[in-house]
C-alpha positions in Angstrom: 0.0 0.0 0.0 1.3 3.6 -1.1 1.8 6.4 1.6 -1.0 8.2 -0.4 -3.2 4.8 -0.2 -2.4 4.9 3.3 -3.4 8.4 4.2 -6.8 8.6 2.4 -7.5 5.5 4.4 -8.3 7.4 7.5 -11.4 8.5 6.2 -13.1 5.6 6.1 -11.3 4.8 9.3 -12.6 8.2 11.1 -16.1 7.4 9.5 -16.2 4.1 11.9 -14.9 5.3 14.9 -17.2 8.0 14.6 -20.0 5.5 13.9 -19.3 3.2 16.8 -20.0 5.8 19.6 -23.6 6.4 17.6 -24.7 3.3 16.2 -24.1 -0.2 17.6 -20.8 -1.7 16.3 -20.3 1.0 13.6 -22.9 -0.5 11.4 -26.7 -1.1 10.8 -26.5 -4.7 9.6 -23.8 -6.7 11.0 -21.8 -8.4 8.3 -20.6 -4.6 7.5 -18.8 -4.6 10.4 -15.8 -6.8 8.9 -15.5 -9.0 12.0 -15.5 -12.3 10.4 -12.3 -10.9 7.6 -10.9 -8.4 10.4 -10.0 -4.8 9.3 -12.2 -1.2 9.2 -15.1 -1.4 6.8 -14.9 0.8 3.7 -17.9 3.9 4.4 -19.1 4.8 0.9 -19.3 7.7 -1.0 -21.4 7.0 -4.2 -21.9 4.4 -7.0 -21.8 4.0 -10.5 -22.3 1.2 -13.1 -19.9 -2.0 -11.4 -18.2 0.6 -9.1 -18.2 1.6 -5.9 -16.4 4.7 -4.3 -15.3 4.8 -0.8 -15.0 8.0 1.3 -10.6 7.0 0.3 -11.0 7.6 -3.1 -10.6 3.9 -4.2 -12.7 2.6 -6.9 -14.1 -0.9 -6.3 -15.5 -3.4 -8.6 -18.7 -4.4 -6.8 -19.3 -8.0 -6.4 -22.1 -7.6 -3.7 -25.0 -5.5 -5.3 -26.1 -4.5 -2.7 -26.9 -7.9 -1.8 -28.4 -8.3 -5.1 -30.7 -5.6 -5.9 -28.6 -4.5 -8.4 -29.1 -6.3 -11.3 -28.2 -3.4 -13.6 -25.7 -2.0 -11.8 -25.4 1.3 -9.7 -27.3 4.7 -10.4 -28.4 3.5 -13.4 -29.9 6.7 -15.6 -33.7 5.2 -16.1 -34.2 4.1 -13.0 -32.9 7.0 -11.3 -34.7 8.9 -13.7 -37.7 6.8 -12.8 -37.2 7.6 -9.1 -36.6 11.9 -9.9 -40.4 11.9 -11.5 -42.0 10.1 -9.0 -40.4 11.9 -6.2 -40.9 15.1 -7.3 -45.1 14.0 -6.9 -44.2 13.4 -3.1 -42.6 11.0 -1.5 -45.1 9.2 0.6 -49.0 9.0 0.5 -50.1 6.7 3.2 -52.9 5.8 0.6 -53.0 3.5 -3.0 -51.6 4.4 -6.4 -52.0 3.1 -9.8 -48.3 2.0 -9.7 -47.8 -0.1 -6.4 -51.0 -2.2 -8.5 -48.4 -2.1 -11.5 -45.2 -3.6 -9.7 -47.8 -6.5 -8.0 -48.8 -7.4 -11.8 -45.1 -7.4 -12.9 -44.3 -9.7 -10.2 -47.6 -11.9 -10.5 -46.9 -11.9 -14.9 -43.1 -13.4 -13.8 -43.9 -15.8 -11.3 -46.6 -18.6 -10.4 -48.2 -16.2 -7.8 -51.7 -14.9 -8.5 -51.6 -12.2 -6.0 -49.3 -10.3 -4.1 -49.3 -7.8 -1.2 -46.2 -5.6 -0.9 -44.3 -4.6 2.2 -40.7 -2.6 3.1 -38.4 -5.6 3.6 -37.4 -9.4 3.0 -38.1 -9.5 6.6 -41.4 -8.4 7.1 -41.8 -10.7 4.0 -41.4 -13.7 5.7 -42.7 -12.7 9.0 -46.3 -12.1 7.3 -46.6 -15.1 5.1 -46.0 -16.9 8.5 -48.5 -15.1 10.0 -50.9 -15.9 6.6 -49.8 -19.7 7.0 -50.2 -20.5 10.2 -53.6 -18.2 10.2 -54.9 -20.5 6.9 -54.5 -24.0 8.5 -54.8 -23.4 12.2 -51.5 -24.8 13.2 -48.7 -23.8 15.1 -45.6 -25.7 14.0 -42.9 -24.7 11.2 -40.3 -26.2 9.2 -37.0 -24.4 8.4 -33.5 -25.2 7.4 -30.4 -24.8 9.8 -28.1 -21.9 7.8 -31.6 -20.6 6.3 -31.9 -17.1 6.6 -35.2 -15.4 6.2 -34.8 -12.1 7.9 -34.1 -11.3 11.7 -38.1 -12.8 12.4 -37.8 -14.2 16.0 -39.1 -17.5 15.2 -37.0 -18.4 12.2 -33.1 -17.3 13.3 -33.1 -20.4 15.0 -29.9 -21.7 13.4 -29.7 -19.2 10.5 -26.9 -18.4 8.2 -25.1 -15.2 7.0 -24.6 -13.2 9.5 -25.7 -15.3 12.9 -22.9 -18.0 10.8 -20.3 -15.5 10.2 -20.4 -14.5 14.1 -21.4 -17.9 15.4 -24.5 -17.3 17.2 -26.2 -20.3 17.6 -29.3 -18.1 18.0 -29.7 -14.8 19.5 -30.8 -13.4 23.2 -34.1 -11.7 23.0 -35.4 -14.8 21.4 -37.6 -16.6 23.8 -38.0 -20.5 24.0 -41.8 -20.2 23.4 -41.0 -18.3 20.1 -38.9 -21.3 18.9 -40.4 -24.0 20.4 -41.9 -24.4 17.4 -40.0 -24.1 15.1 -38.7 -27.5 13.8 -34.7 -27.3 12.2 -33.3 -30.1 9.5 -31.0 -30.2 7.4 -30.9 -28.7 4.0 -31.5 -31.3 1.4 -31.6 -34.1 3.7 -34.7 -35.6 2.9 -35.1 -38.4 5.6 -34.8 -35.3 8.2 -37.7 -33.7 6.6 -39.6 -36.9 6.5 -39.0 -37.7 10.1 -40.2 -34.0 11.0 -43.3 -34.7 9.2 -44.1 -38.2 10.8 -43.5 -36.9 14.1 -45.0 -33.3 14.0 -47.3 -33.7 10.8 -50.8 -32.9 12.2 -49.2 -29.9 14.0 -47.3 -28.2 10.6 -48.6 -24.9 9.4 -45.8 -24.5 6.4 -42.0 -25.8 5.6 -40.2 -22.6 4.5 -36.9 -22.8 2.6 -34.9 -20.4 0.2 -35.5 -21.5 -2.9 -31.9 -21.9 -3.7 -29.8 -21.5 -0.6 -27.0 -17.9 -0.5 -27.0 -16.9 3.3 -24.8 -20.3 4.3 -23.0 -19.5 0.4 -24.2 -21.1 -2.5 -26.2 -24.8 -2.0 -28.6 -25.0 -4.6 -31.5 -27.8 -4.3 -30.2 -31.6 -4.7 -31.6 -33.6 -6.9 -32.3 -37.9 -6.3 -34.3 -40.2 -8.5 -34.7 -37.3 -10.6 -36.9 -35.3 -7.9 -35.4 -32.3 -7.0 -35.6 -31.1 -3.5 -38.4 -28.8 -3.8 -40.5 -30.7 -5.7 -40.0 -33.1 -2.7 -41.0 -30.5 -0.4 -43.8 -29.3 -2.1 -45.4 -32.7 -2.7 -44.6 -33.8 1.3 -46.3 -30.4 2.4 -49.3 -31.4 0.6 -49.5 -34.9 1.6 -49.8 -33.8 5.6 -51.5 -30.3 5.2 -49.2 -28.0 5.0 -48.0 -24.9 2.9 -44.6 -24.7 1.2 -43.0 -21.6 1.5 -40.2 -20.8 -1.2 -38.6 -17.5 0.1 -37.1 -15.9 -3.5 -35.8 -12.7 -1.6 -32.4 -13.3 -2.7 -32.8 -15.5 -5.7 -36.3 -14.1 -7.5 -35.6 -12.0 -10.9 -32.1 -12.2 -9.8 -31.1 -16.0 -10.9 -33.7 -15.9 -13.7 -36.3 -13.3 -14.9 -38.3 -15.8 -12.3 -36.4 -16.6 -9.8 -35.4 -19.8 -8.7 -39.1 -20.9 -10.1 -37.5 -20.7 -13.4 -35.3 -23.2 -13.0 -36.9 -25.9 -11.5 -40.4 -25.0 -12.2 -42.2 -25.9 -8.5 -45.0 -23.5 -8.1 -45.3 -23.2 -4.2 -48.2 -22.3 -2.4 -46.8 -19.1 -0.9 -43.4 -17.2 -2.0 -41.3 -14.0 -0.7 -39.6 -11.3 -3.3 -37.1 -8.7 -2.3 -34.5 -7.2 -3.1 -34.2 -6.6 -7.4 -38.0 -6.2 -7.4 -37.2 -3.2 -5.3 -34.8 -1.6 -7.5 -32.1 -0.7 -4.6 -35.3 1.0 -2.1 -36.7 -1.0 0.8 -39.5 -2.9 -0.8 -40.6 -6.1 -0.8 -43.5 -8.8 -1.2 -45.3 -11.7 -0.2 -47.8 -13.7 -2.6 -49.8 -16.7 -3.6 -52.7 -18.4 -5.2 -55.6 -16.3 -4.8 -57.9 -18.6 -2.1 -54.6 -18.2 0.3 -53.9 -14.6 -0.2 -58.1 -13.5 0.3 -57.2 -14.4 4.3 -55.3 -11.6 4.5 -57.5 -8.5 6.1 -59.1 -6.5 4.6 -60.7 -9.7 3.0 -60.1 -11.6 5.7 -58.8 -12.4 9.2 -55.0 -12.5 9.4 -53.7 -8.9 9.9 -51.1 -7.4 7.9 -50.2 -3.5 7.3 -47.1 -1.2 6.7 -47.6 2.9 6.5 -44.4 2.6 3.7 -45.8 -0.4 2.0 -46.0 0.5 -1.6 -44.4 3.5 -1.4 -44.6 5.4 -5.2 -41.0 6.1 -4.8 -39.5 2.3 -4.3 -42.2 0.8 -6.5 -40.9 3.7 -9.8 -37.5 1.8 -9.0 -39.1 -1.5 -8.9 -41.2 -1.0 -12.2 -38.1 0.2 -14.0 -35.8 -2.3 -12.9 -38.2 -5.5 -13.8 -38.9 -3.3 -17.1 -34.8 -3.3 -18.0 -34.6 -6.7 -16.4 -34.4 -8.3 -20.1 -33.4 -11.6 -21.4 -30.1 -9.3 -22.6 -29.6 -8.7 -19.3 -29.7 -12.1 -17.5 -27.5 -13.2 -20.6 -25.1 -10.9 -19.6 -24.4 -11.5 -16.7 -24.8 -15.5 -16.8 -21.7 -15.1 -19.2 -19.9 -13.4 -16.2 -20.8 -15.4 -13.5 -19.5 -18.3 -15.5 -16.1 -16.7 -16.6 -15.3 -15.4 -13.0 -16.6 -18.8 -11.6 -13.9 -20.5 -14.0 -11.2 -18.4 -13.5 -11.5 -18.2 -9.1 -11.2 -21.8 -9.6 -8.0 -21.8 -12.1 -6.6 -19.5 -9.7 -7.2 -21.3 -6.3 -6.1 -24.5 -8.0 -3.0 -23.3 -9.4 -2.0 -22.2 -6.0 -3.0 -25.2 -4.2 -5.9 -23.9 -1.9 -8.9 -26.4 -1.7 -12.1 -25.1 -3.0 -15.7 -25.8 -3.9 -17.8 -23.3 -6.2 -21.0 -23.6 -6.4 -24.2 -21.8 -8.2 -27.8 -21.2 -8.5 -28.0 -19.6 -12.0 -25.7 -16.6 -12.0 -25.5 -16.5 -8.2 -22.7 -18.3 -6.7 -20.1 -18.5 -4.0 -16.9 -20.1 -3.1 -16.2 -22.6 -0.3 -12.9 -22.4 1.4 -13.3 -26.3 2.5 -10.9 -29.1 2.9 -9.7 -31.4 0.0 -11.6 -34.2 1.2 -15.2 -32.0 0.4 -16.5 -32.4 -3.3 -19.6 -30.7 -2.9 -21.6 -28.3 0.1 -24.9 -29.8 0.4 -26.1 -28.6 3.6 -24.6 -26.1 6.7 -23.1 -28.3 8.8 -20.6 -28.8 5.5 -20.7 -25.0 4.7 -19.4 -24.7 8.7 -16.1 -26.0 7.7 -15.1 -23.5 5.8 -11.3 -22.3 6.6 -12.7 -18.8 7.4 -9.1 -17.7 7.7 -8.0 -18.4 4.3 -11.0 -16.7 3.2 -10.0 -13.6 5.0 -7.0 -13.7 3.8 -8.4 -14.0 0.0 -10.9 -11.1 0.9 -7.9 -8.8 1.8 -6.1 -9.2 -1.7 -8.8 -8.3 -3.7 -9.4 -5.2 -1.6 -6.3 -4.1 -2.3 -6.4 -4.7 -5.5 -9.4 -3.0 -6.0 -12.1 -5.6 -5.7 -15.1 -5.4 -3.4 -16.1 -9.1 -2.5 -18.6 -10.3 0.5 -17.2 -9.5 3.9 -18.1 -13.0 4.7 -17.4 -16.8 3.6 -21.1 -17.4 3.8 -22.4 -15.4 1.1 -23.2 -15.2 -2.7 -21.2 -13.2 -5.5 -23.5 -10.8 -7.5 -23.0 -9.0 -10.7 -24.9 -6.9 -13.0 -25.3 -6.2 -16.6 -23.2 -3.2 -15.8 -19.9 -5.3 -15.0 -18.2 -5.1 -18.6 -15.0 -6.1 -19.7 -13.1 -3.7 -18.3 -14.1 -4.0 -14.7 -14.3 -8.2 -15.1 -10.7 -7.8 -16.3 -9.4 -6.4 -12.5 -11.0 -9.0 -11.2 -9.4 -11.7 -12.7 -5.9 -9.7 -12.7 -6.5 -9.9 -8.9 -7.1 -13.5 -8.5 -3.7 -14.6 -8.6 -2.3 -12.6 -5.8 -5.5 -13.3 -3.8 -4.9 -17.2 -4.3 -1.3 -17.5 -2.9 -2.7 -15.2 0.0 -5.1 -17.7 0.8 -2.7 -20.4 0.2 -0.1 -18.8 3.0 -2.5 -18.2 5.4 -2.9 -20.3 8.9 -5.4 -22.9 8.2 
């Protein structure tokens, strides 16, 4: 690192300490914070296209998204232009518009949902189609995967990935026993766990929720045996005892495929979750179903739901833009980068020895830093032993070298139609030096 380099790095330094004595641990979502790859967080400035600027004057090829809203990139001109108009009408109205109803029929023309009702966040998401599952078949009991994450909802971070993984919190105080008593945890894709829940429990299950595809424990996609894949298998054993499958698509819908994970394997579940790209890069998000499940919800019928924010005109003009540009161009584009990156991380890693699994749901994707004696991460317990170290040390390089990766082993790799060749060529030039880092450090 230059003098210069090393100088302009107190900004970001200054930002944190300043942020620590106002907001708990310097950040408002915990992964930010760096613990789990050590170091002081970049604080940033702006965005544009692949690129994000820090407050040190570095320019860094995004490979987060935002988490994934960003399927075209940063600050891109129509949606921002999209977001100028509609804010200039006013910026909340506590009442319907023409164009919340406009984002729901996007989302119900992509997917197999026939209705939808929109709220602020993945989390709220999930905590309502609880709420609209347990309130539709009377039952108490649900079914979730250990590393699933579905939001910081009391009832499902028993055992959850991302950020509870990447500071190994087995759960969380403020959580109380009744909330997780029932809440049932297997295994992802082991389907004799799920079976055994159902014998036992089966009477008492009001849904099974899973991400569609897995990204908060990294990448595990659905398994497949005797040519069932794992949500179909879900689905049909949800059915068979009374129950409602659940796919959660916060992370994975119109990001993977222009539908989701749905377009991949085709299951059509009875109740889904959206997030993130639908919402353009604003705080919105949705929950839907076929039309018989979604008239419980109030004011049609008894299960509550509400949100003062919930369609707000300015997130939904990012939405509608976003799913507009969201063309088959697009998800070409940046399947063809997914895949180079994915093959060149692994000629790197290999050529410098360090053992590796890479894995992908569509263009989403993530690399295990796991022993050589691991050919493939089906579930979290095999996600868990992940040489965090030589991830950090991996993490690190790139930084330096200009390269904004996942502060975490435990979580995808996003890209947009904005990363061109330019900006995937300083990634790859990076890869290298990151390898042999990860190769020398302390396993």
């Amino acid at each position: 690192m230059t003098a210069l380099q090393q100088a302009a790095d107190t900004a970001s330094a200054a930002a944190f300490a300043r942020a620590q004595q106002v907001i708990p641990g310097g950040v408002n979502s915990p992964v930010r914070a760096f613990r789990s790859v050590g170091g002081t967080p970049r604080f940033i400035a702006r965005a544009q296209g692949p690129y994000l600027y820090d407050l040190d004057g570095h320019e860094l090829v995004d490979l987060i998204c935002s988490w994934g809203p960003m399927l075209l990139g940063h600050a891109h001109p129509e949606v921002i232009g999209a977001v100028t108009a509609a804010a200039q009408h006013g910026t909340s109205y506590g009442a319907p518009t023409t164009a919340e109803v406009d984002l729901a029929a996007a989302i119900v023309e992509r997917t197999p949902v026939e209705m939808v009702r929109l709220v602020n966040s993945g989390t709220e998401a999930t905590m309502s189609v609880l709420r609209l599952a347990r309130g539709i078949t009377g039952r108490d009991k649900i079914v979730k995967f250990a590393g699933c994450y579905h939001g910081h909802v009391d009832a499902l971070l028993a055992s959850a990935g991302s950020g509870v993984a990447t500071l190994a919190i087995p759960g969380t105080p403020g959580v109380t026993e009744a909330t997780t008593a029932d809440t049932i945890v297997v295994e992802y894709n082991d389907r004799a766990a799920v079976r055994e829940a159902f014998a036992t429990y089966g009477d008492q299950i009001a849904c099974l929720i899973s991400e569609a595809a897995c990204g908060n424990m990294g990448v595990v996609p659905p398994g497949e045996e005797d040519g069932v894949g794992f949500n179909r298998f879900l689905a049909d054993l949800c059915h068979e005892h009374g129950a409602l499958f659940i796919s959660d698509e916060v992370m994975t819908g119109f990001r993977v495929t222009a539908s989701g994970q749905f377009g991949i394997d085709g299951v059509e579940p009875d109740l889904m979750t959206f997030g993130k790209v639908m919402g353009g890069g604003f705080p919105a998000a949705a929950f839907g179903g076929r039309a018989e499940l979604m008239h419980s919800l109030a004011p049609v019928g008894g299960v509550y739901q509400a949100g003062t924010l919930s369609g707000n005109p300015v997130a939904t003009a990012a939405g509608l833009t976003t799913l507009r540009l969201a063309t088959p161009e697009v998800y070409a584009h940046v399947d063809r980068a997914a895949a180079l990156l994915q093959r060149e991380v692994a000629a790197a890693l290999s050529a410098a020895g360090v053992p590796h699994v890479i894995q992908a749901a569509g263009n989403l994707f993530s690399v295990f830093f796991v022993g050589e004696d691991v050919d493939a991460v089906a579930d979290y317990a095999t996600a868990s032993t992940q040489v965090t170290t030589r991830y950090a040390a991996f993490f690190h390089s790139m930084l330096d070298s200009g390269v904004y990766l996942p502060p975490s082993a435990y979580e995808g790799w996003f890209l947009s139609s904005a990363h061109d060749d330019a900006a995937l060529d300083r990634v790859v030039s990076a890869l290298p030096a990151a390898a042999a880092a990860a190769a020398g450090a302390e396993a």
